[in-house]
C-alpha positions, 0 to 999 in steps of 0.5 A: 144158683137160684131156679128161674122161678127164684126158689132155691136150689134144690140140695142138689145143685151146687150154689154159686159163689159169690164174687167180688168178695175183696175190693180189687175183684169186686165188679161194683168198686169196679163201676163206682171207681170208673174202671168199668161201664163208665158213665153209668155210676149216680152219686146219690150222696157222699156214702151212696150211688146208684147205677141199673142192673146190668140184668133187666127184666123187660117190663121191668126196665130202669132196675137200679142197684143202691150201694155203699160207695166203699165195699160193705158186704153186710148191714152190719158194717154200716153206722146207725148215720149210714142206715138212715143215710141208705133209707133216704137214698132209696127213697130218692132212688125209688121216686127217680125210677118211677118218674123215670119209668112211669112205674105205678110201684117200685119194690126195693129188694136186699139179698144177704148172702147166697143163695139170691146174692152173688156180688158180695158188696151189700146192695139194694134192689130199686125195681119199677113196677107196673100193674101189668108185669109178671115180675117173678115169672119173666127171664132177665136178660144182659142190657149192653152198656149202651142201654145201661147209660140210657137209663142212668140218664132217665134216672139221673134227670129226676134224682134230686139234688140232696138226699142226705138225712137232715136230722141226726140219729138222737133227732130221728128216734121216737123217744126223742120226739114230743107229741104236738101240743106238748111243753118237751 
């Protein structure tokens, strides 16, 4: 398990496993299929949803997780469709939480693997900041489910409506982009 200050554990230390690594024990396919902390799920789009950290600092409060509807564990596993897919819903998500939170800033964090991640369900971090927070210095603690829904509703209310990519991955590449002024 990571140090307070977010190093590593020292070789000494025993690491934490990860949990959910299958679908049936995995707490996020628990949230998204309603089976647990009903309410707090945010569909982003078809692929994607957001819901808040069950863990929140306290000048970091509206700390939403982006995941993959189906259990993912890696990036790998996602299609180059689905990548663009996850960058523009951590766009939306991101300006949600800061029109929610009225945070000046938003980091947007990934952990692959331990140490960092203990659910394995591959996951984004979408965490409002303030120029006054001391992020990496303020212990977390566990929001109960009652503010939990409090702030999927702040988040839901500015979420816009449609998120998908508009263009398609041949679309999006620079290769297949013409200067302006160009006949291509």
């Amino acid at each position: 398990m990571p140090n307070a200050d977010h190093s590593p554990p020292s070789p000494a230390e025993p690491q934490a496993q990860m949990r959910g690594t299958d679908q049936r024990s995995c707490p996020f396919c628990q949230i998204i299929a309603s089976l647990a902390d009903q309410g707090v799920c945010i569909p982003v789009t078809e692929r994607f949803v957001t819901f808040p950290a069950k863990h929140q600092r306290p000048g970091n409060r509206g700390h939403m997780l982006l995941v993959p509807v189906g259990h993912r564990t890696t990036m790998q596993e996602l299609s180059p469709y689905e990548e663009l897919e996850l960058v523009n819903a951590w766009n939306a998500v991101g300006a949600a939480v800061r029109d929610a939170t009225g945070a000046t800033g938003i980091t947007i964090r990934m952990n692959l693997g331990p140490p960092g991640q203990d659910v394995a369900h591959l996951h984004l971090h979408v965490i409002p900041r303030h120029p006054e927070n001391a992020f990496a210095h303020t212990a977390s603690r566990e929001l109960s489910l009652a503010e939990r829904l409090a702030i999927a509703d702040q988040v839901r209310a500015h979420l816009v409506a449609d998120v998908r990519p508009q263009r398609t991955i041949t679309e999006a590449s620079p290769s297949s982009t013409s200067s302006p002024g160009s006949d291509a």
